[in-house]
C-alpha positions as CSV (number, residue, x, y, z in Angstrom):
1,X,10.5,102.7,9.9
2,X,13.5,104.8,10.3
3,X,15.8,105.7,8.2
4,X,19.1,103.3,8.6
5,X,21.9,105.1,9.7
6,X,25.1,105.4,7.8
7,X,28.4,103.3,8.7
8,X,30.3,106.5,10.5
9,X,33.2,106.0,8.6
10,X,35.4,108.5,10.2
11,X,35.4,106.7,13.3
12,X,35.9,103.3,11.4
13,X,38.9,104.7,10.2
14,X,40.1,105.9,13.6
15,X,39.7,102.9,14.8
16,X,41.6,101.1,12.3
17,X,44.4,104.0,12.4
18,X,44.5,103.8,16.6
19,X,45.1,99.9,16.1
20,X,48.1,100.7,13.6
21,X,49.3,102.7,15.9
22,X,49.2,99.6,18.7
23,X,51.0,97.2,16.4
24,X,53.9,100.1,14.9
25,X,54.8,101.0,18.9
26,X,55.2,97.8,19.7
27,X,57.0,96.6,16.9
28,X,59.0,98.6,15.0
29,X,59.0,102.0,16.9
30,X,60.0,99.6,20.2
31,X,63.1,98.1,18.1
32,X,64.7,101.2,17.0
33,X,63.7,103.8,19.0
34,X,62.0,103.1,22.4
35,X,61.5,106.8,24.1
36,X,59.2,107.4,21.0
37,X,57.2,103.7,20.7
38,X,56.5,104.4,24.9
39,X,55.3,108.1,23.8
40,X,52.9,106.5,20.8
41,X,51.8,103.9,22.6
42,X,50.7,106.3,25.2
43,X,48.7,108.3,23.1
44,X,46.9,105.1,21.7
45,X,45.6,103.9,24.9
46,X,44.6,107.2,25.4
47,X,42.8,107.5,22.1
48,X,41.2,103.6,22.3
49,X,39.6,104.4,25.5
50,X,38.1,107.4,24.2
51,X,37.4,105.0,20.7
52,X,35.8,102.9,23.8
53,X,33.2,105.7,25.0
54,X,32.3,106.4,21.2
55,X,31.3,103.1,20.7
56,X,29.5,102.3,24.5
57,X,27.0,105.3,23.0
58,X,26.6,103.4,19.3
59,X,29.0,104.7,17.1
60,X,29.9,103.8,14.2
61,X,27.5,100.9,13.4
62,X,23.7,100.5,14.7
63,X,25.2,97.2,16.0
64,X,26.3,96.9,19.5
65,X,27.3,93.8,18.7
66,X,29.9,94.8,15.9
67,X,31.0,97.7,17.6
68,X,31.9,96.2,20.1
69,X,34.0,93.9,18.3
70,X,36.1,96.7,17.3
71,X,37.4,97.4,20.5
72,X,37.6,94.2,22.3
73,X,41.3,94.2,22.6
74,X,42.1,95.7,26.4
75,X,45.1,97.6,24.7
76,X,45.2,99.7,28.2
77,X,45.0,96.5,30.5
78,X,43.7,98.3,33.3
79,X,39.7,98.3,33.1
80,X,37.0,95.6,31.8
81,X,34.6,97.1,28.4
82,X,31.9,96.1,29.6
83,X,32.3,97.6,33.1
84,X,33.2,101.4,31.8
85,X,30.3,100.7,29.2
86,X,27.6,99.9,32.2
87,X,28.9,102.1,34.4
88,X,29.2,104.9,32.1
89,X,25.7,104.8,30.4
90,X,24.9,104.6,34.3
91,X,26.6,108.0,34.8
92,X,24.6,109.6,32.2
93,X,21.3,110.3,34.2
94,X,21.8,113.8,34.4
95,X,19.5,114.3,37.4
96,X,22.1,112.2,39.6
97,X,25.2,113.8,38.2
98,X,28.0,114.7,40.7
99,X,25.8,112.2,43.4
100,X,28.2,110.5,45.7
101,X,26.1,107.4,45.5
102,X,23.6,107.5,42.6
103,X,26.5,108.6,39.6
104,X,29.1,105.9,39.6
105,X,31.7,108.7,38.3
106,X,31.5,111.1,41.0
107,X,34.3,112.1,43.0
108,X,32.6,113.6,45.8
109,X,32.3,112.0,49.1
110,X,29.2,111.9,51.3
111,X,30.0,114.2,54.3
112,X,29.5,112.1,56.7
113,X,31.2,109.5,54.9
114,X,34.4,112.3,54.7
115,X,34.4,113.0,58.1
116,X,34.7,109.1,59.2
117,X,38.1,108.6,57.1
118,X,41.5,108.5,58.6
119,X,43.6,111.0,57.8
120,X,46.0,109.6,56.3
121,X,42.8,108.7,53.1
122,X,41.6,112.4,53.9
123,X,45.0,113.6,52.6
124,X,45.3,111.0,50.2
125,X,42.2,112.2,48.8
126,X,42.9,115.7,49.3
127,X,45.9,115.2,46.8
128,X,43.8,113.4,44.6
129,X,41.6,116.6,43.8
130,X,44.4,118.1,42.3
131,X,45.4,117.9,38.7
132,X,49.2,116.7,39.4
133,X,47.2,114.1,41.9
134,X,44.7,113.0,39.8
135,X,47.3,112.1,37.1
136,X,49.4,110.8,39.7
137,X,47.4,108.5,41.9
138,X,44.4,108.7,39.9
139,X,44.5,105.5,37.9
140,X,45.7,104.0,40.8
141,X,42.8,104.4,42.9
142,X,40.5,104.1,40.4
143,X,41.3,100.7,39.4
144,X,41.7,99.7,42.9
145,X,38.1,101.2,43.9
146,X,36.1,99.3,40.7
147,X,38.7,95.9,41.5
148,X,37.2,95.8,45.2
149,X,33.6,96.7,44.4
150,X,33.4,94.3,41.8
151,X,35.3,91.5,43.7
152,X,32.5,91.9,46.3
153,X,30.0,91.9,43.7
154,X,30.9,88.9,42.2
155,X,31.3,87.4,45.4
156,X,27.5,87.9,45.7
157,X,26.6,86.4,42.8
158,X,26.9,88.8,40.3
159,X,27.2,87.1,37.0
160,X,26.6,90.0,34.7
161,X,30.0,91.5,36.5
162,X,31.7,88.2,36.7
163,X,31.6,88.0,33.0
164,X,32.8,90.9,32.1
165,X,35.9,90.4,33.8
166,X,35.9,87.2,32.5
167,X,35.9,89.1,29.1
168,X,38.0,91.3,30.1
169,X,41.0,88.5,31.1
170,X,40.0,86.8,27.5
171,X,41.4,89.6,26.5
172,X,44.2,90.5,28.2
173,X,45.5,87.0,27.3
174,X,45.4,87.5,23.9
175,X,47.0,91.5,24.6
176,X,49.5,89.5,26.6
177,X,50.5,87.0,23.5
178,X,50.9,90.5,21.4
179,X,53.2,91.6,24.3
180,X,55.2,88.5,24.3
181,X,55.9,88.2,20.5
182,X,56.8,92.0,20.2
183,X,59.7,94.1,20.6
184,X,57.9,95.5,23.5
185,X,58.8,94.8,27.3
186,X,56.2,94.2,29.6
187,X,57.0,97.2,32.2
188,X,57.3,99.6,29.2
189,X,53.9,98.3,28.3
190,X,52.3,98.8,31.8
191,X,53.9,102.5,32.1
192,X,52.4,103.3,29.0
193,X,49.1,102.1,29.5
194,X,49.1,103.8,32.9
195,X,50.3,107.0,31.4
196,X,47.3,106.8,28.8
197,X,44.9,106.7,31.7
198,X,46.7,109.5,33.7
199,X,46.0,111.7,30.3
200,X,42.4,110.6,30.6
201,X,42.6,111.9,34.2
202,X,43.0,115.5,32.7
203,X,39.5,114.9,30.8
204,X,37.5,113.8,33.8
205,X,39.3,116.0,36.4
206,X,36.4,118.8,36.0
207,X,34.3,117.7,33.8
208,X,31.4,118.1,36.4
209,X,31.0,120.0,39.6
210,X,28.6,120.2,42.2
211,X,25.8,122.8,40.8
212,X,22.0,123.0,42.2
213,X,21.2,123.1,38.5
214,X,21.8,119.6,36.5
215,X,22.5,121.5,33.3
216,X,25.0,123.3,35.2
217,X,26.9,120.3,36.2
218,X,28.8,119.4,33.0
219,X,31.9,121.7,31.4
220,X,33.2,123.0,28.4
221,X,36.6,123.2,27.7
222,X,36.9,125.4,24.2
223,X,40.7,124.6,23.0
224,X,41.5,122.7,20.3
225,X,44.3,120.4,20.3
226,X,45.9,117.3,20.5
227,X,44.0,116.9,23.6
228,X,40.9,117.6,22.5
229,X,41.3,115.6,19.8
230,X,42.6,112.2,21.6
231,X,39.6,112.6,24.3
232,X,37.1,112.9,20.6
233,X,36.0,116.5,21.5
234,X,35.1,114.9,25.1
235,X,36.2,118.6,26.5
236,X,32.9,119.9,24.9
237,X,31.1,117.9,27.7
238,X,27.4,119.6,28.2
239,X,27.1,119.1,24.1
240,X,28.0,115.4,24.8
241,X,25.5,114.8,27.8
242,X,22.9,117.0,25.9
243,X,23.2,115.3,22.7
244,X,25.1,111.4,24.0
245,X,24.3,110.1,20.5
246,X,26.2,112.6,18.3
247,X,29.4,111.2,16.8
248,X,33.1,112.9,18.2
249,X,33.6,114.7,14.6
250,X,29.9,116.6,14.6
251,X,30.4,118.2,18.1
252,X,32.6,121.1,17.5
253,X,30.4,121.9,14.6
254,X,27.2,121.9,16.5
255,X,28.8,123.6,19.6
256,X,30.5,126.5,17.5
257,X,26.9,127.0,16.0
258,X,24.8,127.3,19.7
259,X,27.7,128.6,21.8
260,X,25.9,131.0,23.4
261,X,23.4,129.0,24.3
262,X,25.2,126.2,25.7
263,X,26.9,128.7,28.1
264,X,23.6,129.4,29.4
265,X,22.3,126.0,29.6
266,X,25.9,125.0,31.9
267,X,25.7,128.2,34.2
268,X,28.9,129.7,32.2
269,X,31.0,126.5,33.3
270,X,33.9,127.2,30.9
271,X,37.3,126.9,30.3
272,X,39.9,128.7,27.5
273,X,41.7,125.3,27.5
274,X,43.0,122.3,29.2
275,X,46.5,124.8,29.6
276,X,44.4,127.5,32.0
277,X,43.4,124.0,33.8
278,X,47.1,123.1,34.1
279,X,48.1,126.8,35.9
280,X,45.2,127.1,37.8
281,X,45.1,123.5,39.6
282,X,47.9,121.4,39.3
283,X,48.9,121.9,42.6
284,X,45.4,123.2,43.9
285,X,42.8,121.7,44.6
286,X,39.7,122.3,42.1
287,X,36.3,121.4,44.4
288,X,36.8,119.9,48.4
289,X,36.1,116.0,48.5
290,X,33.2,115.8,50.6
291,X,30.0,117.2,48.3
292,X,29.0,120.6,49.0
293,X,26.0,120.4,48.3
294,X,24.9,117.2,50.1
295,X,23.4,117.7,53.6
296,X,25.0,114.2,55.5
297,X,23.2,111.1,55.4
């Protein structure tokens, strides 16, 4: 039998400290000074989604059940748990990374798919694979994308979907009691949760790029920061998809000790830091939309 794991205990207290966080920018930061509740609150939907993918990979208890508790609440409104959990784990098969139709997290178009949009989308899209873009519009057309697959979904009789929307609103009723009852007004609330994801936007923006070579699909982005820290060390992405069950705190660690060869095992996909991201491709595009390396289907 193995060995039982120990309760991570610096997530559990992240957790707790993230939903401390929720209640003081609502409440008290929100009464007396609102600029600064908005920019906190931000920052917590950014840090309880990233709370969300530590816990969709089993942190910090060997229950799913329990950890899942934790971070029921949809404190950033927009997107269902269970939804990001599935889809995410989903994402995770290497092999399929990048994939305009096998990983659920790509960003590339199928060719042929590209070449039959309008061009108003083309453009549309064209914006969105830029950094100022994919903060801007991002969350917008992610939400829309998931709301109309999953509508269709459920409206072929997909109950595992159904219910975790169902979840999902559950929840967002009980978010939306919170809302009512605290010193918060709704449209501050729904700009800050939409600024939270447009931060997560600057995570996913290149985390992977089209590569012949799976292992060379995934980045690393070396700075340390406040960014780096609300994404959990998220910007050392081949350690995470090489090692998915190592907890946010134990990456740096175990990247600083096999640098080199993690380098070689992503091709030398590297950044200094999310700032050489910002100059580089705010206004330029990173990668085209249609895949490069997909021959039209």
């Amino acid at each position: 039998m193995s060995k039982r794991r120990e309760i991570e205990w610096p997530t559990l207290a992240l957790i707790a400290a993230c939903y401390l966080g929720w209640v003081l920018s609502t409440t008290v930061l929100a009464e007396v000074a609102l600029p600064l509740a908005f920019v906190v609150l931000t920052l917590v939907v950014t840090l309880h989604s990233s709370l969300q993918h530590e816990v969709l990979h089993g942190h910090p208890f060997r229950s799913r059940a329990l950890n899942e508790a934790l971070i029921f609440l949809p404190v950033g409104l927009f997107f269902p748990y269970g939804r990001f959990r599935d889809l995410h784990l989903d994402h995770h098969r290497d092999e399929r990374l990048t994939d305009p139709y096998d990983d659920p997290e790509s960003n590339y178009l199928d060719p042929a798919v590209w070449a039959r949009l309008p061009r108003w989308r083309q453009r549309l899209l064209r914006a969105n694979n830029t950094l100022a873009g994919r903060m801007l519009i991002g969350p917008a057309l992610s939400v829309h994308a998931i709301a109309v697959s999953d509508f269709h979904a459920i409206r072929n009789g997909d109950r595992a979907i159904a219910r975790d929307w169902a979840l999902h609103a559950a929840g967002l009723v009980l978010v939306g009691v919170w809302i009512a009852a605290a010193d918060i007004s709704l449209p501050v609330y729904l700009a800050a949760a939409y600024s939270g994801m447009a931060i997560l936007k600057i995570r996913t923006f290149l985390e992977h790029r089209a590569h012949e070579l799976a292992r060379g699909r995934s980045v690393v982005v070396e700075g340390r920061g406040l960014l780096s820290f609300l994404f959990l060390n998220n910007n050392l992405h081949t350690v995470h998809h090489a090692k998915p069950g190592m907890a946010w705190y134990r990456l740096p660690g175990h990247y600083a000790a096999n640098r080199d060869a993690f380098l070689r095992r992503n091709e030398g996909y590297v950044y200094a830091s999310y700032g050489a991201i910002f100059r580089q491709y705010f206004l330029k595009p990173k990668d085209p939309v249609p895949h490069p390396l997909r021959p039209p289907q």
